[in-house]
C-alpha positions in Angstrom: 63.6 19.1 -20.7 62.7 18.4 -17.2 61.4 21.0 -14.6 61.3 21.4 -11.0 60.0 24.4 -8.5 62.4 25.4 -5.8 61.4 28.0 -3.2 63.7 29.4 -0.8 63.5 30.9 3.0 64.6 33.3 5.0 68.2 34.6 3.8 68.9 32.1 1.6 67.2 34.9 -0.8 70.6 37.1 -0.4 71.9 34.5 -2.8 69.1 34.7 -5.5 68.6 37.6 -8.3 65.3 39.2 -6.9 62.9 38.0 -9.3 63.8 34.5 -7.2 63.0 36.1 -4.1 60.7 34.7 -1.4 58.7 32.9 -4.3 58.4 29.6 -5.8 60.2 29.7 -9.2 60.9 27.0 -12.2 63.9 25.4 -12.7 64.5 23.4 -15.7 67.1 21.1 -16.4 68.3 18.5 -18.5 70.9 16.0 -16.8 69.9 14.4 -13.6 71.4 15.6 -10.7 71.5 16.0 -6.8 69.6 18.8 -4.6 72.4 19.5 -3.7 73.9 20.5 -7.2 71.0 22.2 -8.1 70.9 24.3 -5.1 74.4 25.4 -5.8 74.0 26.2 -9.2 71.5 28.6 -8.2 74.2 30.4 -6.2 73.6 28.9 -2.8 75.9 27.5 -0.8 75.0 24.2 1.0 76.4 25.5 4.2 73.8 27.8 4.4 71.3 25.1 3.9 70.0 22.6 7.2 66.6 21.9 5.5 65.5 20.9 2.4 61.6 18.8 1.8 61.2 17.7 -1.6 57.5 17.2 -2.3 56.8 17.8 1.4 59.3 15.1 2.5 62.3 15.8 4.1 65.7 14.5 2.4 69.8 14.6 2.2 71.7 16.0 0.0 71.9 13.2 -2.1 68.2 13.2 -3.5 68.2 13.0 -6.9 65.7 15.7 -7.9 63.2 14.6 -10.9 60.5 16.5 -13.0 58.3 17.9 -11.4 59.6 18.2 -8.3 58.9 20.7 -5.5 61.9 21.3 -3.5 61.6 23.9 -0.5 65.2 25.3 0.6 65.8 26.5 4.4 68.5 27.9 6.0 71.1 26.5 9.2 69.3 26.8 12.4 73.1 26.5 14.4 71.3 26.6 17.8 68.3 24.2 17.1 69.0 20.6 16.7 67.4 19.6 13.9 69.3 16.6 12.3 67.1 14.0 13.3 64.6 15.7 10.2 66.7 17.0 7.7 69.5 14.5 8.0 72.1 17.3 6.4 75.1 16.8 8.9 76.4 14.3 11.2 75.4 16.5 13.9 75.1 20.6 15.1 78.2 21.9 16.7 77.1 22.8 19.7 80.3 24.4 21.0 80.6 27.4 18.3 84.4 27.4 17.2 85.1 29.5 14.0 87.7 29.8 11.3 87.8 33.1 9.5 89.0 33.5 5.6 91.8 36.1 5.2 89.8 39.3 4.9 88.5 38.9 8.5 91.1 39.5 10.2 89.1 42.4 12.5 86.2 40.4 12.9 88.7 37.9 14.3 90.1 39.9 16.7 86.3 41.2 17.8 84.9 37.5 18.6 87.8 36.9 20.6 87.8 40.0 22.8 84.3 37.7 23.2 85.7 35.1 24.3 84.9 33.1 21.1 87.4 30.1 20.1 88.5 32.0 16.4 91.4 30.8 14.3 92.6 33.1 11.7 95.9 33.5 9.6 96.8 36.4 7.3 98.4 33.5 4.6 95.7 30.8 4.3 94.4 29.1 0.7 91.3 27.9 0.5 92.2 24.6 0.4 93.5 25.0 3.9 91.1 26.6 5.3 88.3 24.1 4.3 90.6 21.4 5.8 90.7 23.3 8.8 87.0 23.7 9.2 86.2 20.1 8.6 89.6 18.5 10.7 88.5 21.0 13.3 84.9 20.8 13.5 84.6 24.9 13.0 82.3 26.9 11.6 83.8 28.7 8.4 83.0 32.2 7.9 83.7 34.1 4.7 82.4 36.3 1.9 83.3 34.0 -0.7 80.6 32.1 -1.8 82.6 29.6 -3.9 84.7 28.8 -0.7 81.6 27.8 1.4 80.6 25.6 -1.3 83.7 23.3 -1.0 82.5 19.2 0.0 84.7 19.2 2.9 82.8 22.5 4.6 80.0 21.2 6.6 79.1 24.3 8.9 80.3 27.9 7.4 78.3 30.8 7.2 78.4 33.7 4.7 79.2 37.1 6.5 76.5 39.9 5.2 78.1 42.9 6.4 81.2 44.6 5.2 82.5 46.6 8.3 84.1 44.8 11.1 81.6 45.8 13.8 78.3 45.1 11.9 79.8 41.9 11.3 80.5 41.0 15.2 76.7 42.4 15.9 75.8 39.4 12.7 77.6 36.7 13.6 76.5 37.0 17.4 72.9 37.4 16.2 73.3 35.0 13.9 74.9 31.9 16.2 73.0 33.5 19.4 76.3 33.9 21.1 75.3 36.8 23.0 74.5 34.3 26.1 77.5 32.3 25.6 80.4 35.0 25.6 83.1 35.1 28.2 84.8 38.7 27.1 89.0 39.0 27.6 89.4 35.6 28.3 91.0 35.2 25.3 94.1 36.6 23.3 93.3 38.7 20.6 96.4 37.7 18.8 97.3 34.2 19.4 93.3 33.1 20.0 94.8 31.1 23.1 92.6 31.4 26.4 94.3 33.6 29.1 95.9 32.9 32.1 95.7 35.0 35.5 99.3 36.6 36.5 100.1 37.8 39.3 101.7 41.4 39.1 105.6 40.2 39.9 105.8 37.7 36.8 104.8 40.2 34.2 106.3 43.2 35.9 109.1 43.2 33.3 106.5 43.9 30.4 104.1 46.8 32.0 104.7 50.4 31.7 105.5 51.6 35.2 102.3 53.6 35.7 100.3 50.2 35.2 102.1 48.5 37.2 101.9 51.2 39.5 97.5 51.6 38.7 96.5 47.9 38.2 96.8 45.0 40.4 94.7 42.2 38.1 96.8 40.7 35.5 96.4 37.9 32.2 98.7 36.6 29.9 98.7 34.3 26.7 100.7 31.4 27.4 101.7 31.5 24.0 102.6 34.5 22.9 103.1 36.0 26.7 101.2 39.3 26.0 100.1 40.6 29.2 96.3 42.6 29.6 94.9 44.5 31.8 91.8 46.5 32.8 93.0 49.7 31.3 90.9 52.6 29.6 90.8 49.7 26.1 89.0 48.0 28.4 86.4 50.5 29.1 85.6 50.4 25.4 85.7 47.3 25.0 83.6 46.9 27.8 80.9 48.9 26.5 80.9 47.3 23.3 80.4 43.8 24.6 77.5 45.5 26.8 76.0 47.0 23.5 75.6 43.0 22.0 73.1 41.7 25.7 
């Protein structure tokens, strides 16, 4: 029976019981197989990976891992470009563009009120939504660990939280999007980027106390939902304020 020692970093350890935690720890094995594999059979996806030195050396996915191996694990540093040493992806994506599994829909909606480029649909397998991520170049984000393991994802990200606004505050902490929002420039139910109306072409679709109050107008093109800077936006507002 051959045995290597893997040691993960940062939170890659959300993935690992907690006797794996933040250590080095033996794994034995009896087939040959790649780091890649053997990181995912320990329950991490390779998404979550951008780093991995065996025996001090930095490699690809492909590296056959042999006994007595040391293998240190690190996690995606999205803003950094590091591909040049680890070799992982083709390259970063530097323009952060998401797809979201089913059971985001609110997080959705939140990174778009930021301006954030966010595709979600209410009916999507995973099949499809692994295609989309990799014919898109987006970043998937999910809770399903199995999903981010898929060949086709390149860039996903497994979402932490469990409540809609923890997991805007996560995945702007996480991407460091905080300097890269552009709030209400975006619909929140189409994803498409606004367009500025002036008050007599959507005059048919406001109440006639905002069309009476406001004088600064969007619209989707898509969808032709109008917005405007009523007391929603306050909240909003202060929201997008509470993330600088």
């Amino acid at each position: 029976m051959a045995r290597a020692w893997f040691r993960f970093y940062a939170e890659l350890n959300d993935f690992l019981p907690p006797a794996r935690r933040a250590a080095a720890f033996e794994h034995e094995f009896a087939a040959p197989a790649t780091v890649k594999d053997r990181i995912e059979a320990l329950g991490v996806p390779h998404t979550e990976v951008d780093l991995i030195l065996a025996n001090s050396e930095a490699v690809d996915f492909d590296y056959r891992v042999g006994d007595g191996d040391r293998i240190s694990v690190y996690p995606v540093f999205e803003a950094f470009d590091i591909a040049p040493v680890s070799r992982l992806r083709a390259r970063p994506l530097r323009e952060p563009r998401f797809v979201l599994d089913t059971h985001l829909g609110r997080l959705a909606a939140y990174l778009r009120m930021l301006g954030f480029d966010a595709a979600w649909r209410n009916h999507c397998d995973d099949a499809e939504l692994a295609r989309i991520a990799h014919d898109e170049h987006r970043i998937l984000l999910t809770r399903d660990t199995g999903l981010l393991k898929r060949k086709a994802v390149t860039h996903g990200y497994f979402v932490r939280e469990t409540n809609a606004r923890r997991q805007m505050e996560e995945v702007v902490s996480r991407f460091h999007l905080a300097g890269r929002a552009a709030p209400f420039t975006r619909c929140l139910r189409c994803n498409e980027p606004l367009e500025t109306a002036a008050r007599e072409d959507v005059l048919e679709r406001l109440p006639p106390r905002t069309a009476q109050l406001h004088d600064e107008f969007r619209r989707c093109p898509a969808c032709r939902r109008v917005y405007w800077k009523g007391t929603h936006y306050e909240r909003m507002r202060r929201l997008v304020d509470s993330l600088s």
